[in-house]
N, C-alpha and C positions, 0 to 999 in steps of 0.2 A: 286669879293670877296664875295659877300653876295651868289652866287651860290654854290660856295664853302662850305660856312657854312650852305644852305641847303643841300647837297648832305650830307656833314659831320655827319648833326645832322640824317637823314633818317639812313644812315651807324649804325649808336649809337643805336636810335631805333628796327631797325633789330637787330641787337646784340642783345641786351637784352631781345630781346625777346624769345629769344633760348636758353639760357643761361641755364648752370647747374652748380650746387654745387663745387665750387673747392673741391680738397683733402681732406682739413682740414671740412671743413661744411660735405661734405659725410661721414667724419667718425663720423662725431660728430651725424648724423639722423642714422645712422648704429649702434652708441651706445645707440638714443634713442630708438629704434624697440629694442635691447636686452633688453633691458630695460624694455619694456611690457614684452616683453617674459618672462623674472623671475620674475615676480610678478603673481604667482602661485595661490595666495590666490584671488586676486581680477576677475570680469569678464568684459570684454569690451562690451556694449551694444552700437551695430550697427545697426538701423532701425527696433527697436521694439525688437532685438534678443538678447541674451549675447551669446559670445564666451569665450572661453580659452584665458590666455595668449598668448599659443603657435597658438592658429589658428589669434589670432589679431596680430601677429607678421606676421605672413606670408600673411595676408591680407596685412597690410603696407607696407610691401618687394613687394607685386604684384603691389601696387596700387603708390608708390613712381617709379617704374620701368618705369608705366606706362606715371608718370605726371609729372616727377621730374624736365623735360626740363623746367618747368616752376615755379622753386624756385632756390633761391641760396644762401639760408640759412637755418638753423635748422629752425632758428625761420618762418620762410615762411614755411617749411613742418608741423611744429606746425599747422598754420593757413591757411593754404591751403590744406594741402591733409588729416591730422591726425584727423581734429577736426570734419568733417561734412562730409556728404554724398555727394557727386559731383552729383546725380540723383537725393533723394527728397531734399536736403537741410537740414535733420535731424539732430541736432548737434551726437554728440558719447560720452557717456558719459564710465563710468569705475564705477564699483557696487561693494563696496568692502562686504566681509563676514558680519557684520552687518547689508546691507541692506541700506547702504550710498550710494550715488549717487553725483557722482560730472562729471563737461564735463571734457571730455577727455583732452581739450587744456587748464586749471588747470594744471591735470595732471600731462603733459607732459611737460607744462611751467616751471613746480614747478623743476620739474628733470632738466631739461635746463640748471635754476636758478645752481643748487645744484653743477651742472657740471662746468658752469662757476666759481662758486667758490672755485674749487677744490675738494670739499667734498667727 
């Protein structure tokens, strides 16, 4: 019996380690990436740089393709792949037209937020 629930619980662990977004959670990180994407006005600041909406969109889209195996919610690609550099560790912040500066995982939380509420 107890070998049983070792092998069980290793089984569980592999799973989840591999694990990707069901349906609903992918669309829901596919609505957040549109999400950057039309916001026109602001710029996303990755690693000293700003980008466009439209190129921080399709950074996301490369970079969720890449690493997605390892979240299985919006809120983990918030906090896993959207908010910080997987190379230096820089957070990503979003610089809107005044010269505001807030991190990305703010941001994207806040839209999360607005989503779960139906807003």
């Amino acid at each position: 019996m107890q070998r049983r629930a070792v092998v069980l619980g290793a089984l569980l662990v592999a799973a989840g380690a591999s694990a990707a977004p069901s349906p609903a959670e992918q669309a829901r990180i596919q609505r957040l990436i549109a999400y950057v994407e039309g916001q026109t006005s602001v710029r996303f600041v990755r690693n000293g740089s700003a980008y466009s909406s439209k190129d921080a969109a399709k950074f996301l889209r490369r970079k969720f393709e890449k690493m997605g195996e390892h979240v299985t919610t919006a809120q983990q690609f918030i906090d896993q792949i959207a908010s910080k550099s997987s190379t230096s560790g820089e957070i990503y912040l979003i610089r809107f037209p005044d010269g505001r500066q807030i991190p990305a995982a703010r941001f994207l939380g806040d839209e999360l937020a607005r989503m779960d509420r139906g807003a």
